[in-house]
Gaussian input, Z-matrix of N, CA and C with variables (Angstrom, degrees):
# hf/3-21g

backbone

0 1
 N
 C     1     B1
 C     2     B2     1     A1
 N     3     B3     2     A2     1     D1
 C     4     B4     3     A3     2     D2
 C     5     B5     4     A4     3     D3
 N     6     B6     5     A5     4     D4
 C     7     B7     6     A6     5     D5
 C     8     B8     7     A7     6     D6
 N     9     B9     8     A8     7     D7
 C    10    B10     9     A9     8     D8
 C    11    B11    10    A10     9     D9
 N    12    B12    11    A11    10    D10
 C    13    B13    12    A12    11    D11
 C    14    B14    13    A13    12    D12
 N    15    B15    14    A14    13    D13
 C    16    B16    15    A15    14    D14
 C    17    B17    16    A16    15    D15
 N    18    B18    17    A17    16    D16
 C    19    B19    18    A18    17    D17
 C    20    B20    19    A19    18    D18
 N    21    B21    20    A20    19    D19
 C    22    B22    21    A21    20    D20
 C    23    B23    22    A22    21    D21
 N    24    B24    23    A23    22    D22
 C    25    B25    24    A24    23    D23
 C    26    B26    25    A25    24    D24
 N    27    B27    26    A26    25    D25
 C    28    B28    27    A27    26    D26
 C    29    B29    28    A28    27    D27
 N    30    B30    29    A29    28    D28
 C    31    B31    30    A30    29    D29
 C    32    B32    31    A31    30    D30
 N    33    B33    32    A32    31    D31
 C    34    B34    33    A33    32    D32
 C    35    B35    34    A34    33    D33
 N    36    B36    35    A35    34    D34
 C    37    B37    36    A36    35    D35
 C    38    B38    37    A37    36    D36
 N    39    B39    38    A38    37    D37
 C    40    B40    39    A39    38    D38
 C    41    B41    40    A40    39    D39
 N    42    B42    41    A41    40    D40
 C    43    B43    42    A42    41    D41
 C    44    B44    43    A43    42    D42
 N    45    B45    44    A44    43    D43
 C    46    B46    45    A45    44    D44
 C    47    B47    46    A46    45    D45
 N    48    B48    47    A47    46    D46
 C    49    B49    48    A48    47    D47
 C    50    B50    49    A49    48    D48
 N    51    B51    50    A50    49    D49
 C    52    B52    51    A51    50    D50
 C    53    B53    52    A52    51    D51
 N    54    B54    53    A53    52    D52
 C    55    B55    54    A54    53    D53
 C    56    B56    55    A55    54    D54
 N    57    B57    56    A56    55    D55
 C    58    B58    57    A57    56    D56
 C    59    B59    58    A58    57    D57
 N    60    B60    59    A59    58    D58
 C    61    B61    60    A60    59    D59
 C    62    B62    61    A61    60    D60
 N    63    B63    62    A62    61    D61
 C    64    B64    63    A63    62    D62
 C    65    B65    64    A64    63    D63
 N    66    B66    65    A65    64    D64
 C    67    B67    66    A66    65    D65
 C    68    B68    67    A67    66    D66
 N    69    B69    68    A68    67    D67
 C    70    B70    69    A69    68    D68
 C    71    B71    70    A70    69    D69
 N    72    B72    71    A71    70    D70
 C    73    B73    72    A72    71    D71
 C    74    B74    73    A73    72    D72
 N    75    B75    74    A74    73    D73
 C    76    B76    75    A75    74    D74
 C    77    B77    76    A76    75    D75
 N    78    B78    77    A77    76    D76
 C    79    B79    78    A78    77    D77
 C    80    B80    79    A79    78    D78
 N    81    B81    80    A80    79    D79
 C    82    B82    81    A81    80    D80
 C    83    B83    82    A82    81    D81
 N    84    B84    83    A83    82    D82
 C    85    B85    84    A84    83    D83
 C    86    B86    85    A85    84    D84
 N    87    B87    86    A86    85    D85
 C    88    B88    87    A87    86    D86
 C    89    B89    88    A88    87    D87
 N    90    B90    89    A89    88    D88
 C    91    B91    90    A90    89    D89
 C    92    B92    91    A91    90    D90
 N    93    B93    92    A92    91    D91
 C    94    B94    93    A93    92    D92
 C    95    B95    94    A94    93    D93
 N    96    B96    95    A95    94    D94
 C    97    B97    96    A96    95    D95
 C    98    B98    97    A97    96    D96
 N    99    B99    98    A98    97    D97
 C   100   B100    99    A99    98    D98
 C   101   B101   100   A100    99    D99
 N   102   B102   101   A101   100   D100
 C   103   B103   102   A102   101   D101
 C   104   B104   103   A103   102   D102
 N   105   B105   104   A104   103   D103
 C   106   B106   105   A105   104   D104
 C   107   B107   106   A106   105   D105
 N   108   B108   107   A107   106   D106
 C   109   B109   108   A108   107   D107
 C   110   B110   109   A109   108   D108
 N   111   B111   110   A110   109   D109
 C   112   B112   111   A111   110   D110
 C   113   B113   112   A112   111   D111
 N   114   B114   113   A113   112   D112
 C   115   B115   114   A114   113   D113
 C   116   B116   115   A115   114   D114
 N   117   B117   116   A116   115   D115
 C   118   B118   117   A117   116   D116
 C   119   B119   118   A118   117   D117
 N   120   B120   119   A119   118   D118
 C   121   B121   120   A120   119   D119
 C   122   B122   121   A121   120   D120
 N   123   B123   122   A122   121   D121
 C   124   B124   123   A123   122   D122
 C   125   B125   124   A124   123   D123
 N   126   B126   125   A125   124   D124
 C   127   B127   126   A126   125   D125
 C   128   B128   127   A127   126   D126
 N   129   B129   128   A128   127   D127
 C   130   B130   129   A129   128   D128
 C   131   B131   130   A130   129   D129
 N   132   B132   131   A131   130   D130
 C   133   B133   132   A132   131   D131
 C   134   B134   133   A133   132   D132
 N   135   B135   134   A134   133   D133
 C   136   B136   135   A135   134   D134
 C   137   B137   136   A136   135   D135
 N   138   B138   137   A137   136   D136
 C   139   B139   138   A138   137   D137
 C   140   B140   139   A139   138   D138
 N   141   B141   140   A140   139   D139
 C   142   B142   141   A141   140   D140
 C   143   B143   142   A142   141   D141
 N   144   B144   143   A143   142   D142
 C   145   B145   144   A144   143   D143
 C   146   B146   145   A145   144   D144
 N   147   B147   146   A146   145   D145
 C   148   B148   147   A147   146   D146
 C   149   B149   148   A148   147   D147
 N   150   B150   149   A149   148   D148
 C   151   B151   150   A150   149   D149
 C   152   B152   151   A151   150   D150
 N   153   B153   152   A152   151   D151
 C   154   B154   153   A153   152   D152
 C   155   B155   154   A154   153   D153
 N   156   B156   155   A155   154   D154
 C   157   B157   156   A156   155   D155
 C   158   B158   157   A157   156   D156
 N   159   B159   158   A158   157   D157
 C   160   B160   159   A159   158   D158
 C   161   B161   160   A160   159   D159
 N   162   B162   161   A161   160   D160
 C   163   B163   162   A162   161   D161
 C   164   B164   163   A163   162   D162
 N   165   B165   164   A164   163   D163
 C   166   B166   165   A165   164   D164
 C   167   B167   166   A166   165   D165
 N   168   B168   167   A167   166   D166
 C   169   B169   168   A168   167   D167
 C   170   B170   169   A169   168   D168
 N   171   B171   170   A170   169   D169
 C   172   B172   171   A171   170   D170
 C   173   B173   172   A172   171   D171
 N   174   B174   173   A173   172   D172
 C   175   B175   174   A174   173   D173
 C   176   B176   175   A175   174   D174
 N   177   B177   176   A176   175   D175
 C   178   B178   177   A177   176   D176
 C   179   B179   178   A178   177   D177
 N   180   B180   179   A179   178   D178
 C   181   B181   180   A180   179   D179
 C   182   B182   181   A181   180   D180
 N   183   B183   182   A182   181   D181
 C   184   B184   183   A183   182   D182
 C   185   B185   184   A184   183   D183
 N   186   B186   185   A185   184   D184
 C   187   B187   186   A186   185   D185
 C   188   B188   187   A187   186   D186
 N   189   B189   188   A188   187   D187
 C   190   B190   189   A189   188   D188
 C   191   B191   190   A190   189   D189
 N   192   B192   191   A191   190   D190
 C   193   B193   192   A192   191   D191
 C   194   B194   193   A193   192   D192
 N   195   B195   194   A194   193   D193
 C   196   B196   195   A195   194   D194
 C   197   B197   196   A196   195   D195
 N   198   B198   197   A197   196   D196
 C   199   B199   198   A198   197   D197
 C   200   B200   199   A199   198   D198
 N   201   B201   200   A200   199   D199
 C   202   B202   201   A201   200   D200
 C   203   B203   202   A202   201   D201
 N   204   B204   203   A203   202   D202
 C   205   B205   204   A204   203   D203
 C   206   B206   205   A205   204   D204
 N   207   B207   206   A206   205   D205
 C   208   B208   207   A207   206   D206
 C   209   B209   208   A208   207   D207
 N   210   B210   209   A209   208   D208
 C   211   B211   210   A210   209   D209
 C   212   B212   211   A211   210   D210
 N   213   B213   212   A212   211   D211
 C   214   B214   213   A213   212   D212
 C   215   B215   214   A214   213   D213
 N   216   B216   215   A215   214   D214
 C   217   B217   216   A216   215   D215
 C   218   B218   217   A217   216   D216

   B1=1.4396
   B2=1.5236
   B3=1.3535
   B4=1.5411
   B5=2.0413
   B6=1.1050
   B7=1.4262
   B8=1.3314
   B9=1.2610
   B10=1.7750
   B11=1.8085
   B12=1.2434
   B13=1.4038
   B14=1.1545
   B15=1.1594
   B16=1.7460
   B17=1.3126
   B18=1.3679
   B19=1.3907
   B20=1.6158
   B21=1.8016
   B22=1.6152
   B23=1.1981
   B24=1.4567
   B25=1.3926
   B26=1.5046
   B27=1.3844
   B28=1.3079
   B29=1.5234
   B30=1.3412
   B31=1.6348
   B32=1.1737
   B33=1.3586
   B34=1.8406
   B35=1.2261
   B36=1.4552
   B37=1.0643
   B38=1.4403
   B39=1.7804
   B40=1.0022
   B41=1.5544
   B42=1.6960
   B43=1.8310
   B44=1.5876
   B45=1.3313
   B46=1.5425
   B47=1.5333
   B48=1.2106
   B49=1.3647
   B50=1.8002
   B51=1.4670
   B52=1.2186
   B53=1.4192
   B54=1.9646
   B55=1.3266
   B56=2.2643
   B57=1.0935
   B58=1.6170
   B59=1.7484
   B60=1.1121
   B61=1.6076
   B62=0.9787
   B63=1.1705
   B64=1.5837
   B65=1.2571
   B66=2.0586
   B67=0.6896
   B68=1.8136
   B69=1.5313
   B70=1.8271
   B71=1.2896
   B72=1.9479
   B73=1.5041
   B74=1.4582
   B75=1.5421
   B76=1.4649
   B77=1.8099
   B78=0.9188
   B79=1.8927
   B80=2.1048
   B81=1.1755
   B82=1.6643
   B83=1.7231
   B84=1.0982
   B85=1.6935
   B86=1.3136
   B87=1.2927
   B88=1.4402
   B89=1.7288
   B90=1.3083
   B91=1.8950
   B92=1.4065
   B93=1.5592
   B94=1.3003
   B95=1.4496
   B96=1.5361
   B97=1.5912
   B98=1.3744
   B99=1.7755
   B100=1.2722
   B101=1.3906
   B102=1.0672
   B103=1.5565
   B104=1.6443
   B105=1.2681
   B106=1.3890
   B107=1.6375
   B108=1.5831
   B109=1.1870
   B110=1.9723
   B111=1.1967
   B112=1.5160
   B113=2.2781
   B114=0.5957
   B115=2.0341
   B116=1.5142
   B117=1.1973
   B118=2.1350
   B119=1.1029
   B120=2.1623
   B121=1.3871
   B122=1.5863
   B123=1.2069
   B124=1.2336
   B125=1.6137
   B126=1.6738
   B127=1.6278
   B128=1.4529
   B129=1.3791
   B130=1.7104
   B131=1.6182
   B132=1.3644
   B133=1.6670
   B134=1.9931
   B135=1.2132
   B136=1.5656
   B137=1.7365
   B138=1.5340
   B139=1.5661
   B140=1.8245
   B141=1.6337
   B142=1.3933
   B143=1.8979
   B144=1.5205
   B145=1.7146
   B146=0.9436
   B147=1.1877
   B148=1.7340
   B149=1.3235
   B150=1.6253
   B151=1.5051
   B152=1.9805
   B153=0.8979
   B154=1.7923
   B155=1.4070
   B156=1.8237
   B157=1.3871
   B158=1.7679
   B159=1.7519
   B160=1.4914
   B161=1.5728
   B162=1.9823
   B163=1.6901
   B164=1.4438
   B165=1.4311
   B166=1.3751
   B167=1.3828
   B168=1.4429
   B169=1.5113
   B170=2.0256
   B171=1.7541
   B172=1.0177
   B173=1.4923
   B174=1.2280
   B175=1.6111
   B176=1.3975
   B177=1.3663
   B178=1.4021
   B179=1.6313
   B180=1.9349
   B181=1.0372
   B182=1.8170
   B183=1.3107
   B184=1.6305
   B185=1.5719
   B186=1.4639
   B187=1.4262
   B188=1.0001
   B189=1.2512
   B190=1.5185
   B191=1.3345
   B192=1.0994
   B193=1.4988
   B194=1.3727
   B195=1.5438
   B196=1.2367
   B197=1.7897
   B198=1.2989
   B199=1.3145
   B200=1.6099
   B201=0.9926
   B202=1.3226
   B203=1.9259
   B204=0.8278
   B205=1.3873
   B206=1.5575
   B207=1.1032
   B208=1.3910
   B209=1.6784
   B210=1.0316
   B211=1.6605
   B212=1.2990
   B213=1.6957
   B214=1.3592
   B215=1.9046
   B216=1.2792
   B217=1.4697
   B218=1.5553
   A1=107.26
   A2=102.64
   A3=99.88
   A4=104.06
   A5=132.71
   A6=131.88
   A7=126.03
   A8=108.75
   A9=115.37
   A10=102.17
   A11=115.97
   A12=123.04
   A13=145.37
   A14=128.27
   A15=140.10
   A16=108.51
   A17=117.45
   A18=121.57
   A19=106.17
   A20=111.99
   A21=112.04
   A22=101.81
   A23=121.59
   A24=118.50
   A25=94.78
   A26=124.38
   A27=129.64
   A28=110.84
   A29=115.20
   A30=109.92
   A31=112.38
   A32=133.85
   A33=123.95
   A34=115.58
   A35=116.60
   A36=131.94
   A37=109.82
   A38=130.69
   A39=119.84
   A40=95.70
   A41=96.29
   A42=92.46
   A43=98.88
   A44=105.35
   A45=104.64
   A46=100.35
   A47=115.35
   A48=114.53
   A49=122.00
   A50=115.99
   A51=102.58
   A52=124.94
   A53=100.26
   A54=84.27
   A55=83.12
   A56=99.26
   A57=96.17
   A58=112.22
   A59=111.92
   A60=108.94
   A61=126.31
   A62=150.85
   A63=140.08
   A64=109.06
   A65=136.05
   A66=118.43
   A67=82.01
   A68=116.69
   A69=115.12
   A70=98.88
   A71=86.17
   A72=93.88
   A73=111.35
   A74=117.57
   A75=120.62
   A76=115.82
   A77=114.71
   A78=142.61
   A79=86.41
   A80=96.50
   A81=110.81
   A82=67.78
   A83=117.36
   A84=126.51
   A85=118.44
   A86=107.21
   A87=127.42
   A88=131.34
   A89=86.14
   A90=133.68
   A91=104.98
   A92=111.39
   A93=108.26
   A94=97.31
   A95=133.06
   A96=132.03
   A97=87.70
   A98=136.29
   A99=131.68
   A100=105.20
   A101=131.25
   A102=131.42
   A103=100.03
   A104=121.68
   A105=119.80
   A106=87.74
   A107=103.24
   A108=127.45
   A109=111.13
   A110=119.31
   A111=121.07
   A112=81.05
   A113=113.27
   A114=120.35
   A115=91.72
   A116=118.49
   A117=119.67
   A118=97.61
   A119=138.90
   A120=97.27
   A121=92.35
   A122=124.66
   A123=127.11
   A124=104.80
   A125=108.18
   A126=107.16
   A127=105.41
   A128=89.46
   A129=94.82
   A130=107.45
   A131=131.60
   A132=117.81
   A133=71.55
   A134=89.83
   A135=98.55
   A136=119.94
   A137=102.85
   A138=131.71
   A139=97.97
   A140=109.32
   A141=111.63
   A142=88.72
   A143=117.95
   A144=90.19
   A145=132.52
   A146=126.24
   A147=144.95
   A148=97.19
   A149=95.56
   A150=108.35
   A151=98.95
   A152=140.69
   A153=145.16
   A154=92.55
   A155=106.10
   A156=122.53
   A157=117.71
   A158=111.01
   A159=131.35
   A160=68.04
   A161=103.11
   A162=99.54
   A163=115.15
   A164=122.70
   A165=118.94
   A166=142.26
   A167=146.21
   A168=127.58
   A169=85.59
   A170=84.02
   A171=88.48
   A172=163.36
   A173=132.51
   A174=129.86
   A175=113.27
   A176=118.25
   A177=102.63
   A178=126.99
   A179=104.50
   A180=96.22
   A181=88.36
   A182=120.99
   A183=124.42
   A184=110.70
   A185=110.10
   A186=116.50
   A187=119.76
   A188=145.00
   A189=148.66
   A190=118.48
   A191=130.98
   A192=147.35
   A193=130.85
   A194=112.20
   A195=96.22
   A196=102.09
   A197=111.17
   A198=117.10
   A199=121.58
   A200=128.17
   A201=142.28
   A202=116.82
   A203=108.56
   A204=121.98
   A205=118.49
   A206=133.02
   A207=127.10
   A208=95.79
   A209=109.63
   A210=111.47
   A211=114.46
   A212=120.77
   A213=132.74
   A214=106.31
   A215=76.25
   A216=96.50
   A217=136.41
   D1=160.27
   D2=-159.29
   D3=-117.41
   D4=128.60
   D5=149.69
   D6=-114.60
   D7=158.54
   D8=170.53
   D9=-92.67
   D10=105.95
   D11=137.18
   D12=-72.59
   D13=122.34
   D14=-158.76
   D15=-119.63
   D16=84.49
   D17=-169.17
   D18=-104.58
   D19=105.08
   D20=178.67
   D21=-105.66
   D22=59.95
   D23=167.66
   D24=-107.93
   D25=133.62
   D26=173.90
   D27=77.71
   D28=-134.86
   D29=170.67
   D30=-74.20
   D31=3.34
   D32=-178.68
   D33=52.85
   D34=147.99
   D35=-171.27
   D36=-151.75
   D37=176.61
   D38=160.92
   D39=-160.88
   D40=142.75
   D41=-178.82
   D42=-177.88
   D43=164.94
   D44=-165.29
   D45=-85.79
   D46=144.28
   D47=160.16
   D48=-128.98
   D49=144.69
   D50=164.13
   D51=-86.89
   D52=159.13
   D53=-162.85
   D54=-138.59
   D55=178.72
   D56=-179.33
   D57=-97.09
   D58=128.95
   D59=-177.56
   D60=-26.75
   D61=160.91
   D62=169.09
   D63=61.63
   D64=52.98
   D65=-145.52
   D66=-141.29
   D67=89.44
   D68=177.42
   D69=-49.66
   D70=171.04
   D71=-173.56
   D72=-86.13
   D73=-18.56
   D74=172.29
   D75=-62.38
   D76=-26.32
   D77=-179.41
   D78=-64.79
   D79=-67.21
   D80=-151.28
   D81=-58.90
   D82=-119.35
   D83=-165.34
   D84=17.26
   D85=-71.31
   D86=160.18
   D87=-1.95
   D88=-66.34
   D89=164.19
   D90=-55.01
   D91=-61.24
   D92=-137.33
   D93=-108.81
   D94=10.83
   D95=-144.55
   D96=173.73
   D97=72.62
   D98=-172.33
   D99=-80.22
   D100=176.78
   D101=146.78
   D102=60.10
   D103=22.00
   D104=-179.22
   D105=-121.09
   D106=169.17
   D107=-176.58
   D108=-113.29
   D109=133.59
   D110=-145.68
   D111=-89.72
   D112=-66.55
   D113=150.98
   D114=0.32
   D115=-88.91
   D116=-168.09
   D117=-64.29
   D118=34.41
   D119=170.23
   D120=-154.54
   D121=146.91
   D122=-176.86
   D123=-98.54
   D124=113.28
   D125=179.18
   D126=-110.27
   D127=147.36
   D128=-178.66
   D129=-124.62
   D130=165.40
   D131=174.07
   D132=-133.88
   D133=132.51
   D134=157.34
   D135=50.48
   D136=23.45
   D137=165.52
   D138=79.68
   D139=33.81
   D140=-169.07
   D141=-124.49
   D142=133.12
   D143=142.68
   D144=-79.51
   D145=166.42
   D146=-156.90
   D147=-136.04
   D148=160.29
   D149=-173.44
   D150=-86.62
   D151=174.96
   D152=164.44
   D153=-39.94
   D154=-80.71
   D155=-152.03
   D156=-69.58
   D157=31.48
   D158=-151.21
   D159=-96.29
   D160=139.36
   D161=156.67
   D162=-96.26
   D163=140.73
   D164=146.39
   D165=-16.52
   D166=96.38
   D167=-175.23
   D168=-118.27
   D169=153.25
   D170=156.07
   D171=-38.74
   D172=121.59
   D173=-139.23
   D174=32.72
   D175=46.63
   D176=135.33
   D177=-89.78
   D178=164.05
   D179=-150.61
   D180=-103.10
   D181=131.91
   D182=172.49
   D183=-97.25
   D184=145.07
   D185=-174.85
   D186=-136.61
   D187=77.43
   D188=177.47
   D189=-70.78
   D190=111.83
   D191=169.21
   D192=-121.44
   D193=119.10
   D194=-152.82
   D195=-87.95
   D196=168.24
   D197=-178.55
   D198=-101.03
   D199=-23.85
   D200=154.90
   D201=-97.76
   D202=163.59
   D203=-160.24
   D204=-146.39
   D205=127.76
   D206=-146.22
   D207=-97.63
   D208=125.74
   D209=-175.48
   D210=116.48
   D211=-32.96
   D212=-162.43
   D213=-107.07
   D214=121.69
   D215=168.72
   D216=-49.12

């Protein structure tokens, strides 16, 4: 199954990725943002937040933004 991820951590990017059915949004992060903490990042599905245990459907759109910023006070 297919989504658009919008990742503005660093230089940002945006591009479809596949992902496996039945796939929460805490699961996707995980994957896609290792060794990070889900707390420093503002996720959205479809410019909404979602709960962790939210599933993935097809073309939805995911948005990771981080909330702290390295340098910034």
């Amino acid at each position: 199954m297919r989504v658009l991820l919008i990742n503005n951590d660093g230089g940002g990017f945006a591009d479809y990725v596949e992902i496996s059915p039945n796939t929460s949004v805490q699961e996707f992060f995980r994957q896609r943002v290792p060794g990070r903490q889900p707390s420093d990042y503002l996720i959205r599905v479809n410019r909404l937040p979602v709960a962790a245990d939210q599933m993935l459907q097809e073309g939805d759109r995911v948005s990771i933004t981080p909330t702290k910023i390295e340098g910034g006070r």
